[in-house]
DSSP file (Angstrom, degrees, kcal/mol; ACC not computed):
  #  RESIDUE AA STRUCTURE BP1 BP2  ACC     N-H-->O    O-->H-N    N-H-->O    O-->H-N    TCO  KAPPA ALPHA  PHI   PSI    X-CA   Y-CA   Z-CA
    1    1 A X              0   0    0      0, 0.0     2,-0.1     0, 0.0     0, 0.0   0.000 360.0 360.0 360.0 134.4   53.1  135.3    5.5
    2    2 A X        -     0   0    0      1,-0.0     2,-0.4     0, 0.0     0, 0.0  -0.581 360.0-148.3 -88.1 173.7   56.4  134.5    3.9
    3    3 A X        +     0   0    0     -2,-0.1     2,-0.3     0, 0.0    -1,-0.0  -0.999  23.1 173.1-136.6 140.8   57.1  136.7    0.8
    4    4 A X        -     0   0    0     -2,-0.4     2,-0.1     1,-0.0     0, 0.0  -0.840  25.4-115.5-131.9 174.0   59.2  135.4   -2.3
    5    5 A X        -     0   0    0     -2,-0.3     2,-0.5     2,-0.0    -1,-0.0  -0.222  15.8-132.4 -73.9 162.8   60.4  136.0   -5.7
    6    6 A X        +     0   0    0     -2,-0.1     2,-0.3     2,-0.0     0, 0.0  -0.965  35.1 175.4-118.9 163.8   59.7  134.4   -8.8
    7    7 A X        -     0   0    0     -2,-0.5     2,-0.3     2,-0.0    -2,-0.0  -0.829  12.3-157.9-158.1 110.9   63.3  133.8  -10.6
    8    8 A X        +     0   0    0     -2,-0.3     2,-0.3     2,-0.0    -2,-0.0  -0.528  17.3 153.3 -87.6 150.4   63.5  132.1  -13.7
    9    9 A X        -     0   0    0     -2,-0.3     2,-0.6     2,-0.0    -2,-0.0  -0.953  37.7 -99.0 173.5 173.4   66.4  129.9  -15.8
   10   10 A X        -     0   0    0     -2,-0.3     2,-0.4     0, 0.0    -2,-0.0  -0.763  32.8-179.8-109.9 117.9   67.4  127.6  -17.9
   11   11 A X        -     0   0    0     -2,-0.6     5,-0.1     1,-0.2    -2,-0.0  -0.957  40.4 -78.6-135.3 154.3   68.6  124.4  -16.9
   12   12 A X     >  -     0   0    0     -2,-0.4     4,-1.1     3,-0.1    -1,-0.2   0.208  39.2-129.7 -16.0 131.9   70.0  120.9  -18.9
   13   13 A X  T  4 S+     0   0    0      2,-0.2    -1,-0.1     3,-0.1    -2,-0.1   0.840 114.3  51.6 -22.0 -61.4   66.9  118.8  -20.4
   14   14 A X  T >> S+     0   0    0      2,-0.2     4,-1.5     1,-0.2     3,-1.1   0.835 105.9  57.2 -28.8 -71.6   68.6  115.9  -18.6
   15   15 A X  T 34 S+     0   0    0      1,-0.3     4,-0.4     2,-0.2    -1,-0.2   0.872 107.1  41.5 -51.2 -52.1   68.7  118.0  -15.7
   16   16 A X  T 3< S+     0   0    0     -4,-1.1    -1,-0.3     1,-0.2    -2,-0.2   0.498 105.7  62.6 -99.6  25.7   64.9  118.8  -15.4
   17   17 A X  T <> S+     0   0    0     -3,-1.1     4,-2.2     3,-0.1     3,-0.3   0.528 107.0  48.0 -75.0 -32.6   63.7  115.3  -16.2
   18   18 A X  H  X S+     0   0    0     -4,-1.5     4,-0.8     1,-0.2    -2,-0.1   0.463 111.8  47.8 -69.0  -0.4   65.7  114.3  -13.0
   19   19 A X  H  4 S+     0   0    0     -4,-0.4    -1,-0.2     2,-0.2    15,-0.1  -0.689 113.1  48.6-113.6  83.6   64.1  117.1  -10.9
   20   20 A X  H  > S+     0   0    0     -3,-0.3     4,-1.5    -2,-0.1    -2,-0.1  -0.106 109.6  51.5-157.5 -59.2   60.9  116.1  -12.2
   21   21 A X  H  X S+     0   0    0     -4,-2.2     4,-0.9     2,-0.2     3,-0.4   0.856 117.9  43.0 -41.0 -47.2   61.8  112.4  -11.3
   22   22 A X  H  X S+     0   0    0     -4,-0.8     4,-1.2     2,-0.3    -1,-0.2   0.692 107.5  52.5 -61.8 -41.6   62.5  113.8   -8.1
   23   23 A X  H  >>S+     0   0    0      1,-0.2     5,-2.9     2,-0.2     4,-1.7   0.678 111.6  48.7 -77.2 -22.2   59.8  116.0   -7.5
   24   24 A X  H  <5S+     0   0    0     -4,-1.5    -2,-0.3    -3,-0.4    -1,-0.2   0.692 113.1  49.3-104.6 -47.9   57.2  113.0   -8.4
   25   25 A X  H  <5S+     0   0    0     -4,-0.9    -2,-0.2     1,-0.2    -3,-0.2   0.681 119.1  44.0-105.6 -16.2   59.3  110.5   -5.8
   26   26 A X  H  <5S-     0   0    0     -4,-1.2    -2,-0.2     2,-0.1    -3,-0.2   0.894 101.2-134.5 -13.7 -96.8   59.0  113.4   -3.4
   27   27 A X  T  <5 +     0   0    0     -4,-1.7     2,-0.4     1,-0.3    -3,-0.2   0.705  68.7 113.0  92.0  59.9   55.6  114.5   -3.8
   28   28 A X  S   <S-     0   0    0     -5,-2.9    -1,-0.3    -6,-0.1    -2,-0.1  -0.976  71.5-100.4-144.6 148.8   56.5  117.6   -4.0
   29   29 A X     >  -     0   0    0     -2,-0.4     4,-0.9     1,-0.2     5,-0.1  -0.418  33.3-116.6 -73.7 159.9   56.5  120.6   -6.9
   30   30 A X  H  > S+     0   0    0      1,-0.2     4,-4.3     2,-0.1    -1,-0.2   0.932 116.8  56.4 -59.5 -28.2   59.7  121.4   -8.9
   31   31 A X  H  > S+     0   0    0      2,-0.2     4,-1.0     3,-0.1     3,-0.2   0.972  99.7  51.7 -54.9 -56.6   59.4  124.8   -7.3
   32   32 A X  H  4 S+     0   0    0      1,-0.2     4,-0.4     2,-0.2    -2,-0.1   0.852 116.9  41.7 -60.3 -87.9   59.4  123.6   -4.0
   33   33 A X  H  X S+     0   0    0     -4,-0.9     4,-1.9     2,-0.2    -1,-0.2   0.674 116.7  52.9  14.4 -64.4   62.9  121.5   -5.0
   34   34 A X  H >X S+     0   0    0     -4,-4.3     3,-4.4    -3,-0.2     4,-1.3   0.941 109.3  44.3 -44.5 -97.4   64.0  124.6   -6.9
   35   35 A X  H >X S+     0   0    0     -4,-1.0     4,-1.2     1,-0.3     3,-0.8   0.517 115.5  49.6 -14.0 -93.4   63.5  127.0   -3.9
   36   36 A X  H 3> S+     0   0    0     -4,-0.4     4,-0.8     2,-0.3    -1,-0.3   0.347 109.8  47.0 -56.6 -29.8   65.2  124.6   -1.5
   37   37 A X  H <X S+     0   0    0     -3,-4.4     4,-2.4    -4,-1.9    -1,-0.2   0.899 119.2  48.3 -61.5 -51.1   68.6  123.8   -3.8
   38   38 A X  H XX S+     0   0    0     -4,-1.3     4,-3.6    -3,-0.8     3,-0.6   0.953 102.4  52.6 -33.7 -76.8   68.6  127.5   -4.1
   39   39 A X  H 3X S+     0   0    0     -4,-1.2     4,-2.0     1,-0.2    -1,-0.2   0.873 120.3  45.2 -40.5 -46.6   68.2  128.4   -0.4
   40   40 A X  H 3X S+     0   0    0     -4,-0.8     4,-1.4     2,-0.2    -1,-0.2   0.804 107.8  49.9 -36.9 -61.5   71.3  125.9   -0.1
   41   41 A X  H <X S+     0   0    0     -4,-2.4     4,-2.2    -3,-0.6     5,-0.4   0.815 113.1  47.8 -65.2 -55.8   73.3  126.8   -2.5
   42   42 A X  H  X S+     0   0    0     -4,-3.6     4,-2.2    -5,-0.2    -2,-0.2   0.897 115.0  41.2 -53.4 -47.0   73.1  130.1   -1.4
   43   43 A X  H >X S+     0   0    0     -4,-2.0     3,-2.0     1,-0.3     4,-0.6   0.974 116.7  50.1-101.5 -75.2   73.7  129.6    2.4
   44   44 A X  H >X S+     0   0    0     -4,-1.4     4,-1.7     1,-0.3     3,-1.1   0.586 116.9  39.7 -39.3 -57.3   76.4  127.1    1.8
   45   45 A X  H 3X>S+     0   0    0     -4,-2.2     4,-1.6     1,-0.2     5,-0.5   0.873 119.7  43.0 -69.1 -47.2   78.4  129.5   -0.9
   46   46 A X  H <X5S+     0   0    0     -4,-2.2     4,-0.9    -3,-2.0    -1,-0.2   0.803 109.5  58.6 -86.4   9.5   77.9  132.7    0.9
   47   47 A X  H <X5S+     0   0    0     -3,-1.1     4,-1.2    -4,-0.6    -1,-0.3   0.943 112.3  46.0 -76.0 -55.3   78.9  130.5    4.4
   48   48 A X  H >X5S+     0   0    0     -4,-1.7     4,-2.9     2,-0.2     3,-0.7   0.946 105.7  53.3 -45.1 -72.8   82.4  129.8    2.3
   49   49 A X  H >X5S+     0   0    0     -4,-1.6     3,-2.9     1,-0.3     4,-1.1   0.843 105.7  60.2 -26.9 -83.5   83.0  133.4    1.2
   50   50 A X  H 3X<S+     0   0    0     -4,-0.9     4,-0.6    -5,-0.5    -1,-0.3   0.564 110.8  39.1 -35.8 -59.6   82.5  134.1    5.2
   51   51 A X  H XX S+     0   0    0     -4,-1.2     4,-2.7    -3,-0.7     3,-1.0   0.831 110.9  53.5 -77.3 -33.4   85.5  131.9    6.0
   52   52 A X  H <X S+     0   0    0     -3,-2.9     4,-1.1    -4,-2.9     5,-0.3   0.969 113.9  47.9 -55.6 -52.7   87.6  133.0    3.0
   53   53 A X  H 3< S+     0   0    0     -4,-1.1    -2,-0.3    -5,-0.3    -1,-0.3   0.628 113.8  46.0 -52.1 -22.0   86.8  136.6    4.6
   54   54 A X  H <X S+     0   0    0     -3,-1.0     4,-1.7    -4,-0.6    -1,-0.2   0.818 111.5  51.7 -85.3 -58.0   87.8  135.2    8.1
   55   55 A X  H  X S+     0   0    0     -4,-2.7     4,-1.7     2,-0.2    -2,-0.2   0.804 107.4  52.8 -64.1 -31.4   91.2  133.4    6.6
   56   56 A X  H  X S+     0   0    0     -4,-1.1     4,-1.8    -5,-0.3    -1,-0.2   0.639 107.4  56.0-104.9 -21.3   92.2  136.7    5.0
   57   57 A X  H  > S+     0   0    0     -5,-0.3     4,-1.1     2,-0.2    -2,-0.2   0.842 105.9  47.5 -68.2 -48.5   91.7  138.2    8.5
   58   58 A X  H >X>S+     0   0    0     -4,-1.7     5,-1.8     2,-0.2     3,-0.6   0.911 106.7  57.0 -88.6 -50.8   93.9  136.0   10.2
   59   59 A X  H ><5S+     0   0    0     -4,-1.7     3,-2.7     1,-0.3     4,-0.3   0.901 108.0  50.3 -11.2 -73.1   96.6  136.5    7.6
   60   60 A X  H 3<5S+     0   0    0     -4,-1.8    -1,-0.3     1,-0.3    -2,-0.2   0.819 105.1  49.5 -32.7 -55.2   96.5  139.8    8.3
   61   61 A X  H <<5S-     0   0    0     -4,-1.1    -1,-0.3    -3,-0.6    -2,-0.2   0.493 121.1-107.9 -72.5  -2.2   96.7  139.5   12.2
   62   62 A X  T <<5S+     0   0    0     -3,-2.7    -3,-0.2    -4,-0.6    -2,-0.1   0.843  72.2 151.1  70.7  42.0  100.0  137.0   11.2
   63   63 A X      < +     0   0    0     -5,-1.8     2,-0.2    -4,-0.3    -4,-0.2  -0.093  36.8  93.9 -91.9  45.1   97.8  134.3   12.3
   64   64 A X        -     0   0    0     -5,-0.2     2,-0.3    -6,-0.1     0, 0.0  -0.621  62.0-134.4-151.5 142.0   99.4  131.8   10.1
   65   65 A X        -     0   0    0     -2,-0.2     2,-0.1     3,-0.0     3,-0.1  -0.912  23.8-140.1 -99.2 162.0  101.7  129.2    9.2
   66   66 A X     >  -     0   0    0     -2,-0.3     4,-1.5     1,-0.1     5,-0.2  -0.519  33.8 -93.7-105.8-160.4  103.7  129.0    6.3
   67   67 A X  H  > S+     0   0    0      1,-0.2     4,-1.8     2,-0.2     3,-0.3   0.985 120.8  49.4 -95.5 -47.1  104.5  125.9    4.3
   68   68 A X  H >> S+     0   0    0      2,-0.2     4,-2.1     1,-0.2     3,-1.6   0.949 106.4  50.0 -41.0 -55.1  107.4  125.0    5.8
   69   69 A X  H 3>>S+     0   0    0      1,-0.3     4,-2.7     2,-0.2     5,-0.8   0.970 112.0  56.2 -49.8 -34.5  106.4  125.3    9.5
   70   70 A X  H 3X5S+     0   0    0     -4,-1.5     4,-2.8    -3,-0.3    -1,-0.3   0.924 107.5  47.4 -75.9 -29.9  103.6  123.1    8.1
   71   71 A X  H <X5S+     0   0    0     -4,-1.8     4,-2.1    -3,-1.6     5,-0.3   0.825 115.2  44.6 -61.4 -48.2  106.2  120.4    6.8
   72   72 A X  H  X5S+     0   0    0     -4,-2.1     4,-9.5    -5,-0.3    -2,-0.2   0.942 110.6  49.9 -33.6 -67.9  108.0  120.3    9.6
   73   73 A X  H  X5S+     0   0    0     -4,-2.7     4,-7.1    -5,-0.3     5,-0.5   0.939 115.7  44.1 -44.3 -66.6  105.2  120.2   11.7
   74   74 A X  H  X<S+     0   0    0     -4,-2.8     4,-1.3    -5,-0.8    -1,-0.3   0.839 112.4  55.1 -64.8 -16.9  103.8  117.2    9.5
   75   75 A X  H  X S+     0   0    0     -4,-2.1     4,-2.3     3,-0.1     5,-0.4   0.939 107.2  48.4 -68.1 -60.1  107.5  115.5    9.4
   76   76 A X  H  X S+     0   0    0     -4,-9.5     4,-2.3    -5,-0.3     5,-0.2   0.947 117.8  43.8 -43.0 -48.5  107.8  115.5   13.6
   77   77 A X  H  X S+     0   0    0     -4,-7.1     4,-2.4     2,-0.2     5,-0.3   0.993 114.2  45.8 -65.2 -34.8  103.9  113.8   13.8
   78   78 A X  H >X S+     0   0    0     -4,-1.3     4,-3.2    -5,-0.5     3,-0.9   0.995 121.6  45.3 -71.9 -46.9  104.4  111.3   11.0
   79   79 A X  H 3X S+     0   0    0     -4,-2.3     4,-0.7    -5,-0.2    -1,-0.3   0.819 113.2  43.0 -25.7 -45.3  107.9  110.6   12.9
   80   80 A X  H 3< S+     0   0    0     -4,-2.3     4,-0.3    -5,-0.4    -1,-0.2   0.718 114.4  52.7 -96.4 -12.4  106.8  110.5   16.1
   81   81 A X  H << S+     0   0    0     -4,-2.4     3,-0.4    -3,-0.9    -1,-0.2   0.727 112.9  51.7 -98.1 -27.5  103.4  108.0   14.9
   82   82 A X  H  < S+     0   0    0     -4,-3.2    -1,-0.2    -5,-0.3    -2,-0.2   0.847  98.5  57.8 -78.4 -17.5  106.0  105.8   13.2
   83   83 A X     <        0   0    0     -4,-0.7    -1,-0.2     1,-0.2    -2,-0.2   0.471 360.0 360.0 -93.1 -18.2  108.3  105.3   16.2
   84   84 A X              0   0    0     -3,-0.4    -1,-0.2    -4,-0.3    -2,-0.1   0.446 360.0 360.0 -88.9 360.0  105.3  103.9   18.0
């Protein structure tokens, strides 16, 4: 048995006449719609956070270029792609 929440909020008019549309082309309830942007949003956001946490890691370990080396870097390819 899965177990949920109920979580309520307030969203645009505009905005729940299109999830309404949606839910109707669908065949599906707003909840189910809801739940499932949610479940998204969440995974996707807390997926970001995870790499920002990752990136901040590698900083640390001087895993890193800085914006020159990265200018450089990008001068030699677009050189060497023009020369061809």
């Amino acid at each position: 048995m899965t177990h949920s929440a109920v979580v309520s909020g307030r969203i645009a008019a505009e905005t729940a006449v299109k999830l309404d549309k949606l839910a109707e082309r669908l065949d599906r309830s707003r909840a189910w719609i809801v739940a499932r942007a949610v479940e998204q949003f969440v995974e996707e956001e807390a997926e970001f956070l995870a790499s920002l946490d990752e990136a901040e890691r590698q900083i640390d370990r001087g895993e890193f270029f800085t914006q020159e080396q990265m200018e450089a870097w990008f001068e030699a390819r677009h050189r060497g792609e023009a020369a061809e």
